[in-house]
Every structure is written in structure tokens, then in C-alpha cells.
MIMIFI-724061 format. One record per residue (C-alpha): residue in one letter; x, y, z. Coordinates in Angstrom, 1 decimal, always signed. Each point is the difference from the previous one (the first is absolute). Example, Ala and Ser with C-alpha at 12.3 -4.5 7.8 and 13.67 -1.06 7.14 Angstrom:
% MIMIFI-724061
+---+--------+--------+--------+
: r :     xx :     yy :     zz :
+---+--------+--------+--------+
: a :  +12.3 :   -4.5 :   +7.8 :
: s :   +1.4 :   +3.4 :   -0.7 :
+---+--------+--------+--------+
END
This chain:
% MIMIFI-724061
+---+--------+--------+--------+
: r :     xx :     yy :     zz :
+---+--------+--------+--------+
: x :   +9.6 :   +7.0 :  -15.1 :
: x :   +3.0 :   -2.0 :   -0.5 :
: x :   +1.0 :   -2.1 :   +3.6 :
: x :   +1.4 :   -3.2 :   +1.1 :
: x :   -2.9 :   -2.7 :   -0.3 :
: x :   -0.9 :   -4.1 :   +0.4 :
: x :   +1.6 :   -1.8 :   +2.6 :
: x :   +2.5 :   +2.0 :   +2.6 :
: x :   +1.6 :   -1.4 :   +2.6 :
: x :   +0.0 :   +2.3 :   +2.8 :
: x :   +1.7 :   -2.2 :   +2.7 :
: x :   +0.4 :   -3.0 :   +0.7 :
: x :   -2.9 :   -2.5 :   -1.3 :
: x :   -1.9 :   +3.3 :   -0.2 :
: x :   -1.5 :   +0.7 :   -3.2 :
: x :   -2.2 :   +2.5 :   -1.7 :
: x :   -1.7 :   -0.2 :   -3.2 :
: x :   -0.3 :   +3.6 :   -1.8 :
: x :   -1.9 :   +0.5 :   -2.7 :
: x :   +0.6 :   +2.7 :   -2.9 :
: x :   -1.7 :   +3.1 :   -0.2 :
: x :   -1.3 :   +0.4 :   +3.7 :
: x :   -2.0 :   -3.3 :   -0.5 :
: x :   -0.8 :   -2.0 :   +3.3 :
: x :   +2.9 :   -1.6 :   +1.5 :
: x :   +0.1 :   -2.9 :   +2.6 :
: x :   +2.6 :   -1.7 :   +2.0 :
: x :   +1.2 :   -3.7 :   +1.4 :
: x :   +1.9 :   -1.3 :   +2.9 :
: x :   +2.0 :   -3.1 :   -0.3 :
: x :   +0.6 :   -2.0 :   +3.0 :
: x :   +1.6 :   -3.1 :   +1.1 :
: x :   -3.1 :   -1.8 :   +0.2 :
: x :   -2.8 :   +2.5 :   -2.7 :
: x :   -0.3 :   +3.0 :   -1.5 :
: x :   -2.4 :   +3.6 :   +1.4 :
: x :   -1.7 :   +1.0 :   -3.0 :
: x :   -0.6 :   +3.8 :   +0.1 :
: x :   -3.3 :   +0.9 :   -1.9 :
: x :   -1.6 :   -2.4 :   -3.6 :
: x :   -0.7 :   +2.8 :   -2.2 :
: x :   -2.6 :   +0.5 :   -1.6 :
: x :   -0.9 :   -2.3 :   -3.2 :
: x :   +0.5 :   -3.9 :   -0.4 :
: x :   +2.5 :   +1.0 :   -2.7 :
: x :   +2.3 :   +2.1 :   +2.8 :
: x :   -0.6 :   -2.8 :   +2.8 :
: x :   +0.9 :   -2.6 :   -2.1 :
: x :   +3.4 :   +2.1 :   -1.3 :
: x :   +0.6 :   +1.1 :   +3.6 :
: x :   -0.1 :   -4.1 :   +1.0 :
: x :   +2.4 :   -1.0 :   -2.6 :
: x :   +2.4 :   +3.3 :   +1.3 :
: x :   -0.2 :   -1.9 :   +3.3 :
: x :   +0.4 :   -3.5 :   -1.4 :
: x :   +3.2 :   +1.7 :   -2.3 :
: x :   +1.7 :   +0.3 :   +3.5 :
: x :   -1.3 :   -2.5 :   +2.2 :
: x :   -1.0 :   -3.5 :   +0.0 :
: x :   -1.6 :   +0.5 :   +3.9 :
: x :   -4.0 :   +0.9 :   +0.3 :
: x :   -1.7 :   +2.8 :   +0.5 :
: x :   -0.9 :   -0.4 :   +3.9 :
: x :   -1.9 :   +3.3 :   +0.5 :
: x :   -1.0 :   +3.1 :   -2.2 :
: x :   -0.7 :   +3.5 :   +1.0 :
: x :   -2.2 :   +2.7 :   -1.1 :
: x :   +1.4 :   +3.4 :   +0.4 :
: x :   -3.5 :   +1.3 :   +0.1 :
: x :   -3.5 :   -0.6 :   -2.1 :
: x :   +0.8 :   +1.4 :   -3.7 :
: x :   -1.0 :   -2.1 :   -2.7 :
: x :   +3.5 :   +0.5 :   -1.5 :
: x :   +1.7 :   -1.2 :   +2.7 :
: x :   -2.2 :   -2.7 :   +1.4 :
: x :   -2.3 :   -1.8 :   -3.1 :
: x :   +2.7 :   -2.9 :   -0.2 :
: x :   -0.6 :   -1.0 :   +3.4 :
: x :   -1.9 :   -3.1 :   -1.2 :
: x :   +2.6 :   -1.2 :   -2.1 :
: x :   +2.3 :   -0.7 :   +3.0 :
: x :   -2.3 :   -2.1 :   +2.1 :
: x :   +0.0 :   -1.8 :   +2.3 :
: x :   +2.7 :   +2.4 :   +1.6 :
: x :   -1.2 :   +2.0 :   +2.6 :
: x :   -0.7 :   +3.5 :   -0.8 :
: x :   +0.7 :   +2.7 :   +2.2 :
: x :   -1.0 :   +3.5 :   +0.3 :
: x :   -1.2 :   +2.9 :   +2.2 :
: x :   -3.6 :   -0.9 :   +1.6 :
: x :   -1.0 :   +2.9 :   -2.1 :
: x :   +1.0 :   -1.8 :   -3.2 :
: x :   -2.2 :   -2.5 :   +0.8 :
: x :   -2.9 :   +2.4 :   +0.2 :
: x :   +1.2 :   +2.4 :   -2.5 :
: x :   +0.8 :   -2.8 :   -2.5 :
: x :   -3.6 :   -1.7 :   +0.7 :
: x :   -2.8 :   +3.3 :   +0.4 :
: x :   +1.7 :   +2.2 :   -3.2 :
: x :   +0.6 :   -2.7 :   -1.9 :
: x :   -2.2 :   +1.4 :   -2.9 :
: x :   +1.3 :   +3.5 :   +0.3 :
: x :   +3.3 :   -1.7 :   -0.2 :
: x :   -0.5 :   -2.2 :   -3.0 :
: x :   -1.7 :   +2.9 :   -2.0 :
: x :   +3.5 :   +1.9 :   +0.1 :
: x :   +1.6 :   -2.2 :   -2.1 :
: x :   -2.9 :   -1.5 :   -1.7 :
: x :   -0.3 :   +3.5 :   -1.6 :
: x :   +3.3 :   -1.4 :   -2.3 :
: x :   -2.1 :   -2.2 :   -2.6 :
: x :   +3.4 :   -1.8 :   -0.6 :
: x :   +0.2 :   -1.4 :   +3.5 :
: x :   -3.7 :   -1.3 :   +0.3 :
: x :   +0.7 :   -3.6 :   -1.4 :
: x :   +2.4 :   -0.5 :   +2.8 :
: x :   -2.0 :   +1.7 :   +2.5 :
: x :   -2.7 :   -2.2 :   -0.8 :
: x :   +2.0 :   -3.0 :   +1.3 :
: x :   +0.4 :   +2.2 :   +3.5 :
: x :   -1.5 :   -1.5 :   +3.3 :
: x :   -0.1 :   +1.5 :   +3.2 :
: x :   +2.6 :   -1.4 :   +2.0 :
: x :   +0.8 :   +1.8 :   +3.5 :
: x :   +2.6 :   +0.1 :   +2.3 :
: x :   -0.7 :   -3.1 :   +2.1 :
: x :   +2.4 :   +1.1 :   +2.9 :
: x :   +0.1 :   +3.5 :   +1.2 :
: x :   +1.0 :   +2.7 :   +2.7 :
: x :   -0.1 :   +3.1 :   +1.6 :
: x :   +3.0 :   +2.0 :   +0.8 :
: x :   +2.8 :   -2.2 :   -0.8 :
: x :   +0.9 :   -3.4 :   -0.3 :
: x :   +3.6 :   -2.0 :   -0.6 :
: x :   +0.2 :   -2.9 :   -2.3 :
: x :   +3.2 :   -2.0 :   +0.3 :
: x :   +2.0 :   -1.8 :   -2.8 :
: x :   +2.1 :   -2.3 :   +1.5 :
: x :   +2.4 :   +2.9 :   +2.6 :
: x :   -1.4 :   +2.7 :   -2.2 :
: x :   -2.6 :   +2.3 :   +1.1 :
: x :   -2.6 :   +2.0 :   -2.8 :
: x :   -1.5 :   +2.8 :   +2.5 :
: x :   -3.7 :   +0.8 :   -1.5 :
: x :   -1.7 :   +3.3 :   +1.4 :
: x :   -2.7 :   +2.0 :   -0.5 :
: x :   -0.2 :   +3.5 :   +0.8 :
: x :   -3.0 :   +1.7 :   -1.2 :
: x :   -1.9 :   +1.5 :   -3.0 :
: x :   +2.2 :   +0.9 :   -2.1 :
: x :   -0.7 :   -1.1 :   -4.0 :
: x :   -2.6 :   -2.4 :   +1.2 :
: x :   -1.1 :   -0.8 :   +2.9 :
: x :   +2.0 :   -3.5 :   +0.3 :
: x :   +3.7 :   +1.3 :   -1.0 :
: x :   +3.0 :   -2.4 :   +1.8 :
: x :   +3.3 :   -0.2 :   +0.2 :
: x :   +2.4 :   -3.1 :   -0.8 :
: x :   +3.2 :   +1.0 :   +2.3 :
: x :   +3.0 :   -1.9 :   -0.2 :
: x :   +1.6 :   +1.3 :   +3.0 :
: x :   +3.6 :   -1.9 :   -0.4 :
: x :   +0.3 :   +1.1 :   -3.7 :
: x :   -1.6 :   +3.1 :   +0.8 :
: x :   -2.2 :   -0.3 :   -3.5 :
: x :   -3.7 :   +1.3 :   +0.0 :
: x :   -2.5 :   -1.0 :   -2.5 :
: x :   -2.9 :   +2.9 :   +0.3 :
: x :   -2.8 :   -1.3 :   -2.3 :
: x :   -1.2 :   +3.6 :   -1.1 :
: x :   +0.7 :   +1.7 :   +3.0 :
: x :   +2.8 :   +1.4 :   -1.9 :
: x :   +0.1 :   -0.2 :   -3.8 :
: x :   +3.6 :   +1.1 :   -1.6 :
: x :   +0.3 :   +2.7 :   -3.0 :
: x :   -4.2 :   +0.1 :   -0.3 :
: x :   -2.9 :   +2.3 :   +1.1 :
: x :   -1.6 :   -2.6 :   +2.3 :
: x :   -3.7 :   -1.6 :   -0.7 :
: x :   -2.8 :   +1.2 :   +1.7 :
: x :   -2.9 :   -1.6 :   -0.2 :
: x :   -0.3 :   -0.7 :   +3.6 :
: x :   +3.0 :   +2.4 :   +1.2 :
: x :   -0.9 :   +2.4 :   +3.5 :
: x :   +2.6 :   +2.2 :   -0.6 :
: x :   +0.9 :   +1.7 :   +2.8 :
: x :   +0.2 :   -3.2 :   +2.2 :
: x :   +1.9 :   -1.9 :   -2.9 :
: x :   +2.7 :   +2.6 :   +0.8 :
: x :   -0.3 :   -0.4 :   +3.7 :
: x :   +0.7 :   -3.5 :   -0.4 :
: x :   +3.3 :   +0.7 :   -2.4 :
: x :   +1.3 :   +1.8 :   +2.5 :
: x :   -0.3 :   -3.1 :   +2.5 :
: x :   +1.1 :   -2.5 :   -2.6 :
: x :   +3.3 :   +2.2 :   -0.6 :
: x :   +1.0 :   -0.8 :   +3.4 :
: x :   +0.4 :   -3.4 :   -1.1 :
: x :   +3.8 :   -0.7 :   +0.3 :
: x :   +0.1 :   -1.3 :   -4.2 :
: x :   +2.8 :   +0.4 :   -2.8 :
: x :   -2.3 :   -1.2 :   -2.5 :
: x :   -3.7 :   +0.4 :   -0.5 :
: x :   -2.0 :   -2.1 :   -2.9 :
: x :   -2.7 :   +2.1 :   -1.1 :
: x :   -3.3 :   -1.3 :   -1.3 :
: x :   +0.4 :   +1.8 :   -3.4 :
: x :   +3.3 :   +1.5 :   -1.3 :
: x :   +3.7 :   -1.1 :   +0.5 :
: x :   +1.7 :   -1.4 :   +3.0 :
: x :   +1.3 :   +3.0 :   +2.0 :
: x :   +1.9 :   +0.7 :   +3.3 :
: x :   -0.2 :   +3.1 :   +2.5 :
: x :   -0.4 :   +2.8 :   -2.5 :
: x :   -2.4 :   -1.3 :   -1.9 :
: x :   -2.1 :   -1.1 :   +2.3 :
: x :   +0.1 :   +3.7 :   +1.5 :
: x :   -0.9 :   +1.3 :   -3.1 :
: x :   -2.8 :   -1.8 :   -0.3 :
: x :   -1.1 :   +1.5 :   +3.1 :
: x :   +0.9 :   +3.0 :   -0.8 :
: x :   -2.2 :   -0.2 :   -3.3 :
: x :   -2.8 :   -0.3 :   +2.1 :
: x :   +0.6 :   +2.6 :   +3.1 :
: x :   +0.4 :   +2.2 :   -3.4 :
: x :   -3.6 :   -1.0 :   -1.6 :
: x :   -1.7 :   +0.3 :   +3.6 :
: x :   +1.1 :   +3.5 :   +0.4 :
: x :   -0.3 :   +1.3 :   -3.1 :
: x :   -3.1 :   -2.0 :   -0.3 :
: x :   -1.5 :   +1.3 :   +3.7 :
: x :   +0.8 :   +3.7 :   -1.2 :
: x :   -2.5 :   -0.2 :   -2.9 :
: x :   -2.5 :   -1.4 :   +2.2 :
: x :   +0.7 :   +2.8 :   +2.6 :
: x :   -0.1 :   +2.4 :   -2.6 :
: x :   -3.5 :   -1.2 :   -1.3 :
: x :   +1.3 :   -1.3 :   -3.1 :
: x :   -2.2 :   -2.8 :   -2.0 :
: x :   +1.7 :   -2.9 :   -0.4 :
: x :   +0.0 :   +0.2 :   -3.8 :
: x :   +2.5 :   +3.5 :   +0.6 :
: x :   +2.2 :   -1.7 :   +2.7 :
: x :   +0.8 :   -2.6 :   -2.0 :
: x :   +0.9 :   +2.7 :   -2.6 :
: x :   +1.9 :   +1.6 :   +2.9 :
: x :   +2.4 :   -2.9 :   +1.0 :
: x :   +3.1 :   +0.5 :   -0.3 :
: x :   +2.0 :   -3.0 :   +1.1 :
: x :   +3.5 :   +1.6 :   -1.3 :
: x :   +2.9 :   -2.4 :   -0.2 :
: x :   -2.4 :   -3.3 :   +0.2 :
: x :   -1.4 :   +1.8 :   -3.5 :
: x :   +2.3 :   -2.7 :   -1.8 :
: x :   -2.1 :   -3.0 :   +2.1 :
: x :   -2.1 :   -2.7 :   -2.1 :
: x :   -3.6 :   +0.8 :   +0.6 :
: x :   -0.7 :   +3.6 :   -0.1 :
: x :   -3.2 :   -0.1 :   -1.3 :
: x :   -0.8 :   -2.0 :   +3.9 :
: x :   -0.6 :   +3.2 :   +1.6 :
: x :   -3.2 :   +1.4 :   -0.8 :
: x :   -0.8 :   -3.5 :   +2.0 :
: x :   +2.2 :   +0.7 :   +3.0 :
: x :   -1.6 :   +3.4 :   +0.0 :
: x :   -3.7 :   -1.4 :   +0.4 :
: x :   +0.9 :   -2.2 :   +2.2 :
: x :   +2.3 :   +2.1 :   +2.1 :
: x :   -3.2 :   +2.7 :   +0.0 :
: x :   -2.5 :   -2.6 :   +1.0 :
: x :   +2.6 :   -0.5 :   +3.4 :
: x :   +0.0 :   +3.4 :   +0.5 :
: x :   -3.9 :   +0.3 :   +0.1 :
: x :   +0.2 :   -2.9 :   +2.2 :
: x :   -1.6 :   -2.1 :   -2.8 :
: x :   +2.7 :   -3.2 :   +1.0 :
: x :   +0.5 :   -2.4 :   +3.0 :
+---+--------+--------+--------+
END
């Protein structure tokens, strides 16, 4: 899937950094005084790319970096941008710390990425939160809020309420069927439906291109479509092996990542049998 990718500027001293084919993105900050890193990535390789991105457009430190939530992909680098404060839902911490091993054997599963991960040390959010939390650059306010189980259990929100930009983490990925390897479905789209509230023109999604208002309704839209076609299989007594069959996401059939949803479908039945937090 062909989109616009590396370094956009989508305001002023706003930047995110997309990667090609629904990789992980992150996202910076800059300024007058440092720089808000916006998730490390996952391999030494992508942190240390991801620091010279930052370095390409500004000589001023990196004064704090935040985790969008515990994923190895999004959150391994986090040792390679000490001694910065990290900061991150309370839930990150814990998330981050007691699965760290079911985390790591997701990607360790990839035989190509084990000499890097080897190199990998836990490194946690050192500052964190509950609800929300402001951080101030200078006059410029990044509003961080959590609100609820949604992908995982430690999603945020970076808000930039005066350039009305939103970075989502995975909240809300753009032209993909979402990962789900700790997704509660039916509250992930509860929470969409609070996050669209969100006065933003722009939304930077954890995987896929930079979008605005439609996209990010699609995206929710994608996955009000896979709960309820999902929710009618398990209603009709369908195994998950024939619901997955069964799914028919219609228009979002051109999205990266089909082969995702026999996934979101044993997730999404174990949060129907009440299986899930």
C-alpha cells in the first residue's frame, strides 16, 4: 500500500515519523527549550534511525519520551533515550513489566529480529498517570489521557489542543485490520467513540498513514463492523474457525492485514465469554 511516509510535518514543530507498509510509526515535539519523543520503536537499529530523524531537525535534547502503551514495537527503544524521563499510563508500567515474556515472544517468533532483541532491556516508564496528565513545552500544552481498555490496557492519547493534532498510538490504526493480541473488542470501540469527541483535524495513527476526520472514522468504523459481524457468529453458535470464515469486512477488504482477523475473532470471542478484564 502506496502512502506518504518518513518525516511529515503536521504543524508547526510537530512531526511524525511514518513508516512504509503499516510498520510502527512514532512522533516528536520540538520546543523552544527540548523535544517530546513519542514512542522508541522497537530494535536498536529503529531507535538509533529514529534519533538521527530527530537530530536531522533539531539540535535541542530530548527532555521527555512517551509510551503510547506496553507493545514491544512501540516501546523496546526506550533504553536508548535515557536518561529522559519516560512517561506512560500506570498500566504501562505494569503491563510493560508482568508480560514482558509474552511480549518478547511475539516478535522473537521473527528469527531475523532475535540478534537485536537480544540487546533489549527492560526499561519502564519511570513517570506515570491515571486519567490525564498535561506536559508543557515552553506555552504549549501536550494533553495525555487515558480512557480505558481498549487495544491494551494502557492506550493514551497525545492531544495538542491548539493545533488540534492527535497522535493515537494504536487506538486507531489507518487503512489496516488492527492487531489483536491483547484487543477487548467491544470496549476498544467504546472508547473510539469517546476519543472521536476529541476536537482534532489530524490524527497520527500508530501504524498506517497520517489521516484527518475520515480516516480516523473509518478506522472506527472497521471495528464497529468486525464486533458486530463478529458478535453475530458467536450468537449464532458459530466456532470461531467459521466466523472467521464468515467475516465480511466489505469496503475495509482492500486494508493491509487481512489475514489479522482470525486473531480479532479469538480474541473478540474470549470478551464475549467474559474470558477478558
Amino acid at each position: 500500500m502506496d502512502y506518504k511516509s518518513g518525516v511529515i510535518e503536521v504543524a508547526d514543530g510537530v512531526y511524525a515519523w511514518i513508516n512504509e507498509n503499516c510498520a510502527t510509526n512514532a512522533g516528536f515535539i520540538v520546543g523552544d527549550d527540548g523535544v517530546i519523543l513519542i514512542d522508541t520503536l522497537m530494535t536498536p537499529t529503529l531507535a538509533s534511525k529514529l534519533l538521527t530523524v530527530v537530530k536531522d531537525v533539531t539540535s535541542k535534547p530530548i527532555k521527555f519520551v512517551v509510551n503510547t502503551h506496553f507493545h514491544g514495537d512501540h516501546v523496546y527503544g526506550n533504553q536508548y533515550f535515557l536518561p529522559a524521563p519516560i512517561l506512560g499510563h500506570e498500566n504501562c508500567r505494569i503491563e510493560l513489566d508482568t508480560k514482558w515474556d509474552a511480549n518478547l515472544s511475539r516478535y522473537w517468533a521473527r528469527e531475523t529480529l532475535r540478534p537485536e532483541l537480544e540487546r533489549i532491556n527492560k526499561t519502564l516508564p519511570d513517570v506515570t498517570f491515571k486519567d490525564q496528565m498535561s506536559i508543557w513545552l515552553g506555552d504549549r500544552e501536550i494533553r495525555m489521557s487515558y480512557h480505558g481498555r481498549a487495544h491494551s490496557d494502557s492506550d493514551i492519547l497525545l492531544y495538542l489542543p491548539n493545533e488540534k493534532v492527535l497522535f493515537v498510538g494504536d487506538l486507531a490504526v489507518n487503512k489496516t485490520i488492527p492487531a489483536f493480541p491483547d484487543g477487548h473488542i467491544s470496549k476498544w470501540v467504546d472508547v473510539l467513540s469517546k476519543v472521536e469527541a476529541v476536537e482534532a483535524d489530524t490524527f497520527v495513527p500508530g501504524h498506517g498513514p497520517v489521516g484527518g476526520k475520515e480516516e480516523f472514522r473509518e478506522a472506527k468504523d472497521l471495528l464497529k463492523l468486525l464486533n458486530d459481524e463478529i458478535r453475530a457468529a458467536f450468537d449464532d453458535g458459530k466456532s470461531e474457525e467459521q466466523a472467521a470464515k464468515d467475516v465480511n469486512v466489505g469496503k475495509f477488504s482492500v486494508f493491509a492485514n487481512q489475514d489479522r482477523i482470525p486473531q480479532v475473532v479469538e480474541m473478540a470471542y474470549k470478551a464475549y465469554r467474559g474470558e477478558l478484564d
